[in-house]
C-alpha positions as CSV (number, residue, x, y, z in Angstrom):
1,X,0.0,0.0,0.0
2,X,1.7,3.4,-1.1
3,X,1.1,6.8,1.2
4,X,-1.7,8.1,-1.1
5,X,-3.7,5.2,-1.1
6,X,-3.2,4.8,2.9
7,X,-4.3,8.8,3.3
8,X,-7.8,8.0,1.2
9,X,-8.3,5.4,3.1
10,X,-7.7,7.1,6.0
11,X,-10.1,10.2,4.9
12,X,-12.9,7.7,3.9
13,X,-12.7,5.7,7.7
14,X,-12.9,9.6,9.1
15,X,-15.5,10.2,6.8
16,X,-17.5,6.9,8.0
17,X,-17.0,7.8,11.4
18,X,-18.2,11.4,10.8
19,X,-21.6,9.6,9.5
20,X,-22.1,7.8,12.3
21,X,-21.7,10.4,14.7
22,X,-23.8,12.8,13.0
23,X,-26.8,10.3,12.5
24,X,-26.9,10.6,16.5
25,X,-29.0,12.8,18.4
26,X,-27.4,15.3,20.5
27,X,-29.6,14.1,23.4
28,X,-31.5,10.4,23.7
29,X,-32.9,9.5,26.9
30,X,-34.6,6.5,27.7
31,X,-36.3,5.3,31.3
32,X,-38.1,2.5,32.8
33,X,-40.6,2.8,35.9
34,X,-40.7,0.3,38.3
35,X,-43.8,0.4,41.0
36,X,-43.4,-1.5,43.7
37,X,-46.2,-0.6,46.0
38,X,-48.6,2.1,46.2
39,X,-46.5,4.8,47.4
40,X,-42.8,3.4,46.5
41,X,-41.8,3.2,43.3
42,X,-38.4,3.7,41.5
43,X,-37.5,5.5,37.8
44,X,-34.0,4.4,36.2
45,X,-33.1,6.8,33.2
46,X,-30.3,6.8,30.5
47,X,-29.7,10.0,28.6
48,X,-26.7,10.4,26.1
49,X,-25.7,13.5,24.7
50,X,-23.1,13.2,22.2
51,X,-20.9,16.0,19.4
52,X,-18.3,15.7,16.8
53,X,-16.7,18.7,16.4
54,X,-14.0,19.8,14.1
55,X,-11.4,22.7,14.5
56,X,-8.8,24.3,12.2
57,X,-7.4,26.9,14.8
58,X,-5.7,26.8,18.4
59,X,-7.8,25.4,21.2
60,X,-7.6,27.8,24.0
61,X,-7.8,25.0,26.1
62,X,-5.6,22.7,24.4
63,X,-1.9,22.7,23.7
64,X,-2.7,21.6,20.2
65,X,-1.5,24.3,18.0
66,X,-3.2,22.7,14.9
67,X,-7.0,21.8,16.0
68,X,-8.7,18.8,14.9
69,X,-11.2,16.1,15.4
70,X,-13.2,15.3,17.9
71,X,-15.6,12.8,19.1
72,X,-17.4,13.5,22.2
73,X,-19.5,11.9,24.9
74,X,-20.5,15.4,26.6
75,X,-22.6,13.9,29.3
76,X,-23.9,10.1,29.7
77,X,-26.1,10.3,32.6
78,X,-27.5,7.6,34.2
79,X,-29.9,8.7,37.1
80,X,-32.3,6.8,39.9
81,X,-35.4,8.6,41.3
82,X,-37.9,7.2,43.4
83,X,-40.4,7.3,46.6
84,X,-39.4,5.6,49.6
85,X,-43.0,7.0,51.0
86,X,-45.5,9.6,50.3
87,X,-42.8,11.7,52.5
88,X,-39.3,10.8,51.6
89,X,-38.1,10.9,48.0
90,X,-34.3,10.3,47.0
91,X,-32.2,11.3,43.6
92,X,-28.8,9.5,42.5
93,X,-27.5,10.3,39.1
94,X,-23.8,9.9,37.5
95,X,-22.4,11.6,34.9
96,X,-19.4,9.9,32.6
97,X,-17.9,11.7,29.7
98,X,-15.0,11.1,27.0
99,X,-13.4,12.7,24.4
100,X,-10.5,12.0,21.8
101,X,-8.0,13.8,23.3
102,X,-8.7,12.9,26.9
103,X,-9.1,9.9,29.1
104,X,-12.8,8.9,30.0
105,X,-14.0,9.8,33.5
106,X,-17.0,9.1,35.2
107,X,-18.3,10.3,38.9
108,X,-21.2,10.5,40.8
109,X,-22.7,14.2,40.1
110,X,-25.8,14.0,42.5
111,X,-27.0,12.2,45.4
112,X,-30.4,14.0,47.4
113,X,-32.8,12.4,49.9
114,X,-35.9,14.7,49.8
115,X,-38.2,15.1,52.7
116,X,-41.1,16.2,51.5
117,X,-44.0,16.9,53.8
118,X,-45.7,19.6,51.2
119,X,-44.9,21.0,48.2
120,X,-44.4,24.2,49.7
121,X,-42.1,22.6,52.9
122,X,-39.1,20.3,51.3
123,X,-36.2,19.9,52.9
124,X,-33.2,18.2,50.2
125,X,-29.8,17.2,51.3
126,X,-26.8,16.0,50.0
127,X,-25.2,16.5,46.8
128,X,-26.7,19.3,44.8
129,X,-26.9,22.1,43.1
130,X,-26.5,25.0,44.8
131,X,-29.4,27.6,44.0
132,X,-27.0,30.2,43.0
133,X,-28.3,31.1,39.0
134,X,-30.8,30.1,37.2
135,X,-27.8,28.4,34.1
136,X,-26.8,26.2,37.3
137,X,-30.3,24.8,37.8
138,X,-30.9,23.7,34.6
139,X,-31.6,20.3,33.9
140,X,-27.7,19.1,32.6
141,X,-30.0,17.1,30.2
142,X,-32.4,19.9,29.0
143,X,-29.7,23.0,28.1
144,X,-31.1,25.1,25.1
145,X,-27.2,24.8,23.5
146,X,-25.4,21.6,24.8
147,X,-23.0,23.8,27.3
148,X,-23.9,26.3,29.6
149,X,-22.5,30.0,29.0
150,X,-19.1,30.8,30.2
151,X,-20.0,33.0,32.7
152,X,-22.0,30.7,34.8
153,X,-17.6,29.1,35.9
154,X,-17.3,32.2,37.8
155,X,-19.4,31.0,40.7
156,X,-18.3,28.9,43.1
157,X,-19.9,26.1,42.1
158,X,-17.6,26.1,39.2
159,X,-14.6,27.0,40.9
160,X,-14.1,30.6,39.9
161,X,-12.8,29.6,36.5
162,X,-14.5,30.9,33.6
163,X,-14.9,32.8,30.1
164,X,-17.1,35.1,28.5
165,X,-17.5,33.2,25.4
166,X,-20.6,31.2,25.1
167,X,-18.9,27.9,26.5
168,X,-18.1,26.2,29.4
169,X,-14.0,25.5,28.5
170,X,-11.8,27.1,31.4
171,X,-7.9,28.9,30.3
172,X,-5.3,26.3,30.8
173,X,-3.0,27.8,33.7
174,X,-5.0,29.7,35.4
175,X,-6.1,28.1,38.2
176,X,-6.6,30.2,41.4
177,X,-6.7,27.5,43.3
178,X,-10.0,28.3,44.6
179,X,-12.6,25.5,43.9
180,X,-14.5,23.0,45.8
181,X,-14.0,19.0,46.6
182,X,-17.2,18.6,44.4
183,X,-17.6,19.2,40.3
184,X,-20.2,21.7,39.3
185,X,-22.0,21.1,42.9
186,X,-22.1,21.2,46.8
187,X,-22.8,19.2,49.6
188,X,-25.7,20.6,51.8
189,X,-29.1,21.0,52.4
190,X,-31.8,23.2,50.7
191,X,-35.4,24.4,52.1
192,X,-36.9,24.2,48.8
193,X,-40.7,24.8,48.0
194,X,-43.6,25.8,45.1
195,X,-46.5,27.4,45.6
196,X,-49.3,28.5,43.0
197,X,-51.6,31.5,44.1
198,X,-53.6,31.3,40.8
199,X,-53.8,29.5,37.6
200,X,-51.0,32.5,36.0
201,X,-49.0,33.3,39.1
202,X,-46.9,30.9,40.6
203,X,-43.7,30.7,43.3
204,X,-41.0,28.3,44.4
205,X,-38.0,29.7,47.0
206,X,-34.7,27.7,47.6
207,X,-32.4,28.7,50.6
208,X,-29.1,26.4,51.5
209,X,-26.6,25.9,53.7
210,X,-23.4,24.4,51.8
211,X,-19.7,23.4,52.5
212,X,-18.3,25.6,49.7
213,X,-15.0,26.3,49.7
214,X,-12.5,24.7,51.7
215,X,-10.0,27.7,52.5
216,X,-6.6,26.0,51.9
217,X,-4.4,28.8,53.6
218,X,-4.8,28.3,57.0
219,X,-7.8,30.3,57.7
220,X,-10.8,28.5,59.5
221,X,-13.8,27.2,57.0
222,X,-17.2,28.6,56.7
223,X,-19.9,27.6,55.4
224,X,-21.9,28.8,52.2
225,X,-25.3,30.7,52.2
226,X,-27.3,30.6,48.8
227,X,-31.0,32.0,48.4
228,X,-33.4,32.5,45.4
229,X,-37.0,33.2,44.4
230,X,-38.5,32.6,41.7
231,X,-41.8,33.9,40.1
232,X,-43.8,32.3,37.3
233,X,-46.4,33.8,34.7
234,X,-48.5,31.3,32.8
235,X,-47.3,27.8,33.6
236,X,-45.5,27.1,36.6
237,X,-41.6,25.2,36.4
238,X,-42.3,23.4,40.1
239,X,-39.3,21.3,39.9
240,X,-36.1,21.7,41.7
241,X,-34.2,22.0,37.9
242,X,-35.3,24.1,35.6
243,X,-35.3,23.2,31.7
244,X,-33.3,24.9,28.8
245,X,-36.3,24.8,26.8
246,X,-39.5,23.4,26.7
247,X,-40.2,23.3,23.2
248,X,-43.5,24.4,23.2
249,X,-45.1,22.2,25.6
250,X,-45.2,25.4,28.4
251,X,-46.2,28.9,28.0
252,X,-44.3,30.4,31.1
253,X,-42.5,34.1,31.7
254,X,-40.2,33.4,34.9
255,X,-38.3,36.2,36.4
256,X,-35.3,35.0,39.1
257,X,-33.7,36.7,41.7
258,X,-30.3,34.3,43.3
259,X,-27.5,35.9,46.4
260,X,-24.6,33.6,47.0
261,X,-22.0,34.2,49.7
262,X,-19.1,32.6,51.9
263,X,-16.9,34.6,54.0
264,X,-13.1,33.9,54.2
265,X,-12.9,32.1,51.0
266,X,-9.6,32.6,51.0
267,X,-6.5,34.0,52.9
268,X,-4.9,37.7,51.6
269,X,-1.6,36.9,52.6
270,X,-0.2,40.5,52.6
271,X,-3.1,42.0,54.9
272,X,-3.6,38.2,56.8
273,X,-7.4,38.6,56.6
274,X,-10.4,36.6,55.5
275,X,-11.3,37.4,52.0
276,X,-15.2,36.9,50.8
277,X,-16.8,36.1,48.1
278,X,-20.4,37.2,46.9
279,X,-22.7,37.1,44.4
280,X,-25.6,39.5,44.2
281,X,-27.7,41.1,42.0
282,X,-28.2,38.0,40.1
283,X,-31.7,38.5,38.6
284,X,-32.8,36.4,35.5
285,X,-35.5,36.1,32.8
286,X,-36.8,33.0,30.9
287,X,-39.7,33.0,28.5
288,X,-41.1,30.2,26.6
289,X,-43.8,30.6,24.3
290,X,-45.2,28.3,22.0
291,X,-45.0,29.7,18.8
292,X,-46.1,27.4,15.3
293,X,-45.1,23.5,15.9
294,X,-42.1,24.8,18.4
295,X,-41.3,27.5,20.6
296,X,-39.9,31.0,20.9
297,X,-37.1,30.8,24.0
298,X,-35.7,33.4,25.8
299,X,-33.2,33.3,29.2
300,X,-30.7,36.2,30.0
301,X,-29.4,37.9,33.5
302,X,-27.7,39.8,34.8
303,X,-25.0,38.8,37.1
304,X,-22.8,41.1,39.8
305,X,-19.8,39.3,42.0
C-alpha cells in the first residue's frame, strides 16, 4: 500500500465515522418505571448527549497548535429517582464523559434524599446544586445549547474559572486555586418549596446551607449561604431543575432573583485577613412561548460578583 492510497483510506474511515456520529441525536434519553407498591416506586433513566466537532485553529484549552477532530460523549447520565414513601423521596444520578483527546471519566454528580412533607415545605440534602443562578439549575440534560454560557464558571460552584464566550471551557493555567472537593455542585441542604396563588402566578423559594470552599491557607472554613425566588407567569416550572427549553409544551415568563456568599474564601496573605466572596444582584429572565409547531425561547441575567 503506497502513502496516497493509505491517506484515502484514512479520509474515507474519518469520513465513515463522521456519518455515524452525525446520525446521533445530540440528546437520547430513555427510562423504565418500576412500582413496587402504592407509594414506593423507582424511575431508572439513561440519557446520552453526544458531538463531533472539528477545529482548524488553536484550542484555547488545548496545547494543540493545529485543532482537529473530535468525538465526544459530553454527558452520559445515568440517574435513579424514586419514593421511599409519600414523604421521603431520594435522587442518584452519575455523569461519565470522553473525548479524543482525553481519558474517560465518570463520577457521581448527585445524590439528594428529599423530605417532602408539602410541596411548599421540602427539605433536600446531600449532593446538589446550589441555587445560586438560574444556568446552574438547569436540567444538565435539558440545556437550550449543549453547554452552559461561560459566565456561569465564575461562581463557586464552578470553581471561579471561567470565560465570556458562550462555553463552558476554562484557560489552561490559570487556576486560582479556589474550587471545591465537588464538580459543578455542593454538599448541603436546601429548604426548597412551590407554591401556586392562581392559575397565572406561581412561586417556588430555595435557601441552602453548603460546604463551599475549603479555605486551603490556614484560615478556619465557613460555610456557604445561597437563596433565590422565583416567580412564574403562565405555567409554573415546580421542579427543583429548571429546563433549557421546553419546546413548546409550556407557555411560562419566569423572572429569578439568586444571592450567593461565603466569607473567608480565602487567605490575603499580605493584609492576613479573610477574604469573601459574593454574588448579588443575580436577577434572571426566561420566556417560553409556543410559537407554530415549536417555541420562541428566551433566558438572560444579569449577574454582579
Amino acid at each position: 500500500m503506497n502513502i496516497g492510497e493509505w491517506q484515502m483510506k484514512r479520509a474515507y474511515f474519518l469520513g465513515m465515522l463522521i456519518a455515524v456520529v452525525m446520525a446521533l441525536p445530540p440528546g437520547a434519553t430513555a427510562g423504565v418505571e418500576l412500582k413496587i407498591s402504592n407509594n414506593t416506586d423507582m424511575d431508572l433513566g439513561l440519557s446520552l448527549q453526544t458531538l463531533g466537532r472539528i477545529t482548524d485553529f488553536r484550542n484555547p484549552n488545548s496545547n494543540d497548535a493545529d485543532g482537529g477532530l473530535d468525538f465526544i460523549l459530553r454527558r452520559g447520565l445515568l440517574h435513579l429517582s424514586g419514593n421511599f414513601t409519600d414523604y421521603v423521596k431520594f435522587f442518584l444520578q452519575t455523569e461519565a464523559s470522553a473525548a479524543t483527546d482525553n481519558d474517560p471519566s465518570a463520577r457521581i454528580s448527585d445524590a439528594t434524599l428529599n423530605l417532602h412533607y408539602r410541596d411548599i415545605a421540602q427539605l433536600i440534602m446531600g449532593l446538589q446544586k446550589p441555587p445560586a443562578y438560574r444556568s446552574i439549575l438547569t436540567d444538565d440534560a435539558a440545556l437550550l445549547a449543549i453547554d452552559r454560557p461561560g459566565i456561569t464558571g465564575y461562581n463557586l460552584t464552578w470553581g471561579l474559572r471561567g470565560r465570556i464566550e458562550f462555553d463552558s471551557t476554562s484557560l489552561r493555567n490559570t487556576n486560582s486555586g479556589i474550587h471545591g472537593p465537588y464538580q459543578d455542585r455542593d454538599l448541603g441542604a436546601t429548604f426548597f418549596g412551590t407554591h401556586s396563588f392562581s392559575d397565572m402566578l406561581h412561586f417556588k423559594y430555595y435557601a441552602g446551607i453548603y460546604r463551599g470552599i475549603q479555605n486551603s491557607r490556614g484560615g478556619s472554613d465557613k460555610p456557604r449561604f445561597t437563596g433565590r425566588v422565583q416567580m412564574n407567569l403562565f405555567d409554573p416550572e415546580p421542579d427543583y431543575d429548571n429546563r433549557g427549553t421546553y419546546l413548546g409544551t409550556k407557555k411560562t415568563i419566569a423572572i429569578g432573583y439568586s444571592n450567593d456568599t461565603q466569607h473567608d474564601v480565602v487567605t490575603n496573605l499580605e493584609h492576613h485577613s479573610g477574604v469573601d466572596y459574593t454574588s448579588f444582584n443575580e436577577f434572571d429572565l426566561f420566556i417560553d412561548y409556543p410559537a407554530g409547531p415549536g417555541s420562541v425561547t428566551f433566558e438572560g441575567s444579569y449577574i454582579h460578583t
